[in-house]
Z-matrix of the N, CA and C atoms (Angstrom, degrees):
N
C 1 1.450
C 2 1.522 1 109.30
N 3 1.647 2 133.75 1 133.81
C 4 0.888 3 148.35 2 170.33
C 5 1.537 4 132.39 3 -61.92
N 6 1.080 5 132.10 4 110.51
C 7 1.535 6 119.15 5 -149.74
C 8 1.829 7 96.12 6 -81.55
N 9 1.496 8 122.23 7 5.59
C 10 1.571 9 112.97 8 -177.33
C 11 1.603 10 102.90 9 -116.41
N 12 1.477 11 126.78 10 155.22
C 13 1.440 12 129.08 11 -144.51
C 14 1.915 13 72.12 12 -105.30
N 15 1.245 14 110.94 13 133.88
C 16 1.159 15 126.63 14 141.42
C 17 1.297 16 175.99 15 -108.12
N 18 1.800 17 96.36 16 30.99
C 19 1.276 18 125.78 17 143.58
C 20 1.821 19 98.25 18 -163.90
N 21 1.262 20 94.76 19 -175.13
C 22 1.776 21 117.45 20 162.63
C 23 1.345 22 130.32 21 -118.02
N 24 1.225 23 95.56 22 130.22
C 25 1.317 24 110.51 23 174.47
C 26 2.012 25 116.66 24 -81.13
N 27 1.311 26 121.40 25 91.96
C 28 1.484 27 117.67 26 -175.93
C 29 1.301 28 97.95 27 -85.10
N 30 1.710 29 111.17 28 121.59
C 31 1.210 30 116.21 29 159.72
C 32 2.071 31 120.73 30 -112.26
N 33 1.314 32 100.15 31 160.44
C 34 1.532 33 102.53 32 -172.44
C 35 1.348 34 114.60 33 -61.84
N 36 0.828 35 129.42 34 -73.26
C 37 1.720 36 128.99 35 -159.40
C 38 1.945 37 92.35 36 -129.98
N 39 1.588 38 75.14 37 179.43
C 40 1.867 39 88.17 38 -166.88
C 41 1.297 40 103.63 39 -69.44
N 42 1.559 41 124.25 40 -41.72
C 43 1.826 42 105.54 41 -179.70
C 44 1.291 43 116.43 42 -60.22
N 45 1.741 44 110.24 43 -36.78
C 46 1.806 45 76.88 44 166.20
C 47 1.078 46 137.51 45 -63.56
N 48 1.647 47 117.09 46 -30.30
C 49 1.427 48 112.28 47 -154.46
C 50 2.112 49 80.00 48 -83.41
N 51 1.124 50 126.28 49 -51.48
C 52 1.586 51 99.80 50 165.40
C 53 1.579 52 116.03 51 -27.52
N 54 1.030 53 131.75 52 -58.06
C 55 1.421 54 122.43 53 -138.60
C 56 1.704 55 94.14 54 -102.41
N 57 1.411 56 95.55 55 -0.28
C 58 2.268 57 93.58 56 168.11
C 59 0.937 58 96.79 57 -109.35
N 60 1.644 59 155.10 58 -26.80
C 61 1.583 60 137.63 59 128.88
C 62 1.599 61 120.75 60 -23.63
N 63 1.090 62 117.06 61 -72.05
C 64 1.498 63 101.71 62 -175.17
C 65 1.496 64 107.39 63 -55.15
N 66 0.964 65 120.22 64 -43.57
C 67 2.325 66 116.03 65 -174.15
C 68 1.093 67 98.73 66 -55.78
N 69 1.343 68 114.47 67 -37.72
C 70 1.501 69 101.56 68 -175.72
C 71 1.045 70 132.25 69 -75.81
N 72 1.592 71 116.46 70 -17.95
C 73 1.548 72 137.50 71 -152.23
C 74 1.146 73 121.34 72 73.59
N 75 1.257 74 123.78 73 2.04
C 76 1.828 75 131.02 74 -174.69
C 77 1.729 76 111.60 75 -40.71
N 78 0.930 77 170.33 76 -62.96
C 79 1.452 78 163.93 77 -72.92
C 80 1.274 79 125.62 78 -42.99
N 81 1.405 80 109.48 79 -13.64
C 82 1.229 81 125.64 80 168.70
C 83 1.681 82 155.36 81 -70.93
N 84 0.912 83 169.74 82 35.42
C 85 1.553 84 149.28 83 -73.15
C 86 1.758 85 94.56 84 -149.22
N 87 1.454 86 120.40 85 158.91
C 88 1.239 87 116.28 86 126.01
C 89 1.745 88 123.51 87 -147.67
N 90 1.356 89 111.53 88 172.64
C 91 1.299 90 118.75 89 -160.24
C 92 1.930 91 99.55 90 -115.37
N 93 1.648 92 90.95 91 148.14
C 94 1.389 93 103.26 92 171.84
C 95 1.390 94 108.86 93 -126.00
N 96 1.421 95 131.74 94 176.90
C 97 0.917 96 139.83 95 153.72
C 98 1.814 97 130.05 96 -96.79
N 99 0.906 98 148.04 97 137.29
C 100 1.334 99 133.93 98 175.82
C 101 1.504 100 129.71 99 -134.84
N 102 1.109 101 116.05 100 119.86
C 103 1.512 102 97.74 101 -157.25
C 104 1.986 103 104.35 102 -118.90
N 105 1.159 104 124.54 103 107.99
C 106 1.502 105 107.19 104 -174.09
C 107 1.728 106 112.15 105 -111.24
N 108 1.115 107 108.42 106 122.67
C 109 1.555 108 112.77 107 177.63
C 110 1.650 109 100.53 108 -94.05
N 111 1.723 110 93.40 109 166.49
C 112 1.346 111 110.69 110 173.75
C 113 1.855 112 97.62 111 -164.70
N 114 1.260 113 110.39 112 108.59
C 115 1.307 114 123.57 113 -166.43
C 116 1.292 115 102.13 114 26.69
N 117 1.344 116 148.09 115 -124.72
C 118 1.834 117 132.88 116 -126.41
C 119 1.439 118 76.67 117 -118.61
N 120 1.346 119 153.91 118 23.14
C 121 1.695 120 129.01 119 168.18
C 122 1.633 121 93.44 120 -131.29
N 123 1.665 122 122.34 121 153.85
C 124 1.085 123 162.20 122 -165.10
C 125 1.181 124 106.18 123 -121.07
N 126 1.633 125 117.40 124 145.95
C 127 1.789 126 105.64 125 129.99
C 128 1.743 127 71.22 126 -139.02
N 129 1.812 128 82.55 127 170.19
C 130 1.640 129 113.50 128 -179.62
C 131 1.103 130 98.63 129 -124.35
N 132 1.520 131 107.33 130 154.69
C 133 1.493 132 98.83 131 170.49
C 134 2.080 133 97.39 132 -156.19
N 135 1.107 134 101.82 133 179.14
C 136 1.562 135 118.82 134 177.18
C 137 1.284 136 99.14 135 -98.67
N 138 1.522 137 116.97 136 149.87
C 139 1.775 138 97.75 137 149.48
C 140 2.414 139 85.40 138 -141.55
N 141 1.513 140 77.41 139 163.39
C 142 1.172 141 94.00 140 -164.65
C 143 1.688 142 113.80 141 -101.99
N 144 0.580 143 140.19 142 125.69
C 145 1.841 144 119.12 143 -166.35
C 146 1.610 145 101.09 144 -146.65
N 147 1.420 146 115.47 145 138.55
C 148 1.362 147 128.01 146 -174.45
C 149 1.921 148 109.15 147 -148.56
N 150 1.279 149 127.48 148 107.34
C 151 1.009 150 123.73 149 133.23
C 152 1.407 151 153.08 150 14.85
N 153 1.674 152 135.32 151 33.52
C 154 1.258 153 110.25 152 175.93
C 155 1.920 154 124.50 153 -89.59
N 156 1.324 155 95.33 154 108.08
C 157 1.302 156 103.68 155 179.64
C 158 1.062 157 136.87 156 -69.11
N 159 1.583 158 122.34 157 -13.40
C 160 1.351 159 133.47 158 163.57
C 161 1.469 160 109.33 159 -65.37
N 162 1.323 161 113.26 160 -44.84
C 163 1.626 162 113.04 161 -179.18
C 164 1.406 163 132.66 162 -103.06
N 165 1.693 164 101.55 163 -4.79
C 166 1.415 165 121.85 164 176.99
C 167 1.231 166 108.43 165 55.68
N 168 1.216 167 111.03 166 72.61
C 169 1.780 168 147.89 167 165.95
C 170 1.200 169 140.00 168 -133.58
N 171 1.416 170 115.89 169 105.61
C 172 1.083 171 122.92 170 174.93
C 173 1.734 172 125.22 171 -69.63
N 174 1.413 173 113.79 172 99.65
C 175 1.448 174 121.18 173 170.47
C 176 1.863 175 114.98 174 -55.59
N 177 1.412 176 104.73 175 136.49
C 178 1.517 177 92.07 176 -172.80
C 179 1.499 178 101.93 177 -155.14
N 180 1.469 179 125.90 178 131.79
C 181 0.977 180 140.12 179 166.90
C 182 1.365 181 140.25 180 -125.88
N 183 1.259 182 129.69 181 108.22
C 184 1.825 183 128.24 182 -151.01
C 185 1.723 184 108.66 183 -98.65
N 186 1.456 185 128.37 184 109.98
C 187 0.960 186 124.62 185 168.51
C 188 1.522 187 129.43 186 -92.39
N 189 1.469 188 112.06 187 94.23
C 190 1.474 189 90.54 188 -175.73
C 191 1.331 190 117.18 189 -89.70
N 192 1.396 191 119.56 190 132.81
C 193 1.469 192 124.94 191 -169.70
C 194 1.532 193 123.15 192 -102.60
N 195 2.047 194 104.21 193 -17.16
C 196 1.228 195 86.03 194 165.39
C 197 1.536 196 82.05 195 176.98
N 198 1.810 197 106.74 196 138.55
C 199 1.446 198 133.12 197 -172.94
C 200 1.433 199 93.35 198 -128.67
N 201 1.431 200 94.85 199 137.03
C 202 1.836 201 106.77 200 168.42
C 203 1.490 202 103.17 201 156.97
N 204 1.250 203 117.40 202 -141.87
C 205 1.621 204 139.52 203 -153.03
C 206 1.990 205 86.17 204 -88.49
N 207 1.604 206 108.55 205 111.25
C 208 1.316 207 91.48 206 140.83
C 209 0.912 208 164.40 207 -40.42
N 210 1.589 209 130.18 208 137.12
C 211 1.696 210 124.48 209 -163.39
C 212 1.543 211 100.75 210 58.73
N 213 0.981 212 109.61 211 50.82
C 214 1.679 213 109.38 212 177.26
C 215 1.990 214 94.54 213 -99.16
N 216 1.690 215 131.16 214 122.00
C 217 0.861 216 150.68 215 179.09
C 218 1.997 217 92.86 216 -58.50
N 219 0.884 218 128.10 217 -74.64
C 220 1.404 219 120.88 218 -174.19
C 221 1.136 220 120.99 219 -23.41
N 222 1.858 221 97.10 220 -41.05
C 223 1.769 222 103.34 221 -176.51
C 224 1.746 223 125.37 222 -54.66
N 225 1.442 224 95.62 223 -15.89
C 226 2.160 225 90.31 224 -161.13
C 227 2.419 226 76.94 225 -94.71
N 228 1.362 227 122.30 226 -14.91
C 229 1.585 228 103.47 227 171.81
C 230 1.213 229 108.23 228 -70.95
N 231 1.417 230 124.62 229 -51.17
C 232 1.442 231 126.14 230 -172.07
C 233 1.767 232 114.34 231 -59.59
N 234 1.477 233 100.67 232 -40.48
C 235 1.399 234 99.53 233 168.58
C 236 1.621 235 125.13 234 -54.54
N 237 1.443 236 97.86 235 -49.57
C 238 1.551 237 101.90 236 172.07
C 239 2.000 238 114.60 237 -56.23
N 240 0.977 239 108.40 238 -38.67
C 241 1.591 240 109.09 239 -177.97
C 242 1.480 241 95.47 240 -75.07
N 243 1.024 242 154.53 241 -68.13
C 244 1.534 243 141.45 242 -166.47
C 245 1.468 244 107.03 243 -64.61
N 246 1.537 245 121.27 244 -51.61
C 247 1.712 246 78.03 245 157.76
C 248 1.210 247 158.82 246 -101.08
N 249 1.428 248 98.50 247 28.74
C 250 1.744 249 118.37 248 146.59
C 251 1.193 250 105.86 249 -68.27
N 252 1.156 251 119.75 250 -60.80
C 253 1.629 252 96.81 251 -167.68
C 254 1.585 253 116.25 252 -65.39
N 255 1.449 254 122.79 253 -24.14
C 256 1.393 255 107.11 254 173.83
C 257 1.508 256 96.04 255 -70.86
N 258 1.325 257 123.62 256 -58.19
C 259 1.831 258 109.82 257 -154.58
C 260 1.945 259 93.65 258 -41.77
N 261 1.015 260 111.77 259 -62.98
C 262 1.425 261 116.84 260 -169.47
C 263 1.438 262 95.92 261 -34.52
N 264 1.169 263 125.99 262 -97.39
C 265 1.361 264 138.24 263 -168.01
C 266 1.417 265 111.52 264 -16.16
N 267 1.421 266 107.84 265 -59.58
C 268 1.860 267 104.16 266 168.91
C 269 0.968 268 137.00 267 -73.86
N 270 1.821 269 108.40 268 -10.66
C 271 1.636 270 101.59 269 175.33
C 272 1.347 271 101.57 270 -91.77
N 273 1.580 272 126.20 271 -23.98
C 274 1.683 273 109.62 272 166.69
C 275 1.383 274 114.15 273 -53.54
N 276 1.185 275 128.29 274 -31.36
C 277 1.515 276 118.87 275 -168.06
C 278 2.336 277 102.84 276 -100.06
N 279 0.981 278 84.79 277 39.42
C 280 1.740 279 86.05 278 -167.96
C 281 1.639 280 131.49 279 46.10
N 282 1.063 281 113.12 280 40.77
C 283 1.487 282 133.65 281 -177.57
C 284 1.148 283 106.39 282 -80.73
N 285 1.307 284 116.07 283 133.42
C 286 1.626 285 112.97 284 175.58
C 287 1.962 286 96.22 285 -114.67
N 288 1.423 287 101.62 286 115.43
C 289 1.481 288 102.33 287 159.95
C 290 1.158 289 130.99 288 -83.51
N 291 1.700 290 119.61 289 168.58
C 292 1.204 291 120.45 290 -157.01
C 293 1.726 292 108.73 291 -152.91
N 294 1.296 293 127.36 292 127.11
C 295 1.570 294 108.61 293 -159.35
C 296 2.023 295 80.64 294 -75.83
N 297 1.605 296 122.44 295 174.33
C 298 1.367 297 133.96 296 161.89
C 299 1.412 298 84.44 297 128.08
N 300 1.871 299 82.99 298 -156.12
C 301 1.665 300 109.94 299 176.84
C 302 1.464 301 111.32 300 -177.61
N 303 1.139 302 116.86 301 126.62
C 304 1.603 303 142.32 302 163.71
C 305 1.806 304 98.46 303 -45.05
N 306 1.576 305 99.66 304 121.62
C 307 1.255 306 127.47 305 172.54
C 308 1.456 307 122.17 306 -110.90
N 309 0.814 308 108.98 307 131.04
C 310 1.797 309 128.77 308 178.67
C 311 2.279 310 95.95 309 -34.33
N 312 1.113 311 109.10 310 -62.52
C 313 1.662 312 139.01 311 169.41
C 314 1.521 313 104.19 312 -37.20
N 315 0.977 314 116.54 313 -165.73
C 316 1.723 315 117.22 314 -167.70
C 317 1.726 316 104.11 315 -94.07
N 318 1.338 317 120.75 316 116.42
C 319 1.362 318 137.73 317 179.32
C 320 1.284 319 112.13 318 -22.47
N 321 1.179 320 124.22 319 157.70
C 322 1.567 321 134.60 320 168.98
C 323 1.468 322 103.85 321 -119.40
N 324 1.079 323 123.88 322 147.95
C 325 1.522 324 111.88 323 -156.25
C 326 2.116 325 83.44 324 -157.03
């Protein structure tokens, strides 16, 4: 077995990427932040990234929480509510989070 993930798996929303963690047995997760400008507009987003090491797959999920006018004040509320709702979401299903992110390159563990 290869210690580097060799491809990704992009899934849609958080119950899937929950519900392709549990099939897999994953329990694990961690979260990034991402922020991309392009002159005066933003979007932010979450991404979700999980580990399968038996098959060398990277689990991945992109939350964008909010596109518009840079330095927009609304943006750090909306941020706070999406990741409540992910922390929530994974600690109901026994997920242990993790701040980073799973790279294509040799794992961080």
């Amino acid at each position: 077995m290869s210690s580097k993930a060799i491809a990704y798996l992009q899934l849609i929303s958080l119950e899937s990427f929950v519900d392709e963690l549990k099939r897999r047995g994953i329990y694990e997760a961690r979260l990034s932040e991402w922020i991309q400008r392009r002159e005066m507009f933003e979007r932010r987003k979450f991404r979700l990234t999980a580990l399968d090491v038996y098959n060398n797959i990277i689990l991945r999920y992109d939350l964008t929480y909010y596109r518009g006018l840079a330095q927009e004040p609304k943006s750090e509320q909306l941020k706070d509510e999406a990741k409540k709702r992910i922390v929530e979401k994974l600690q109901s299903e026994g997920i242990t989070l993790y701040e980073g992110e799973y790279h294509s390159g040799k794992p961080e563990f």
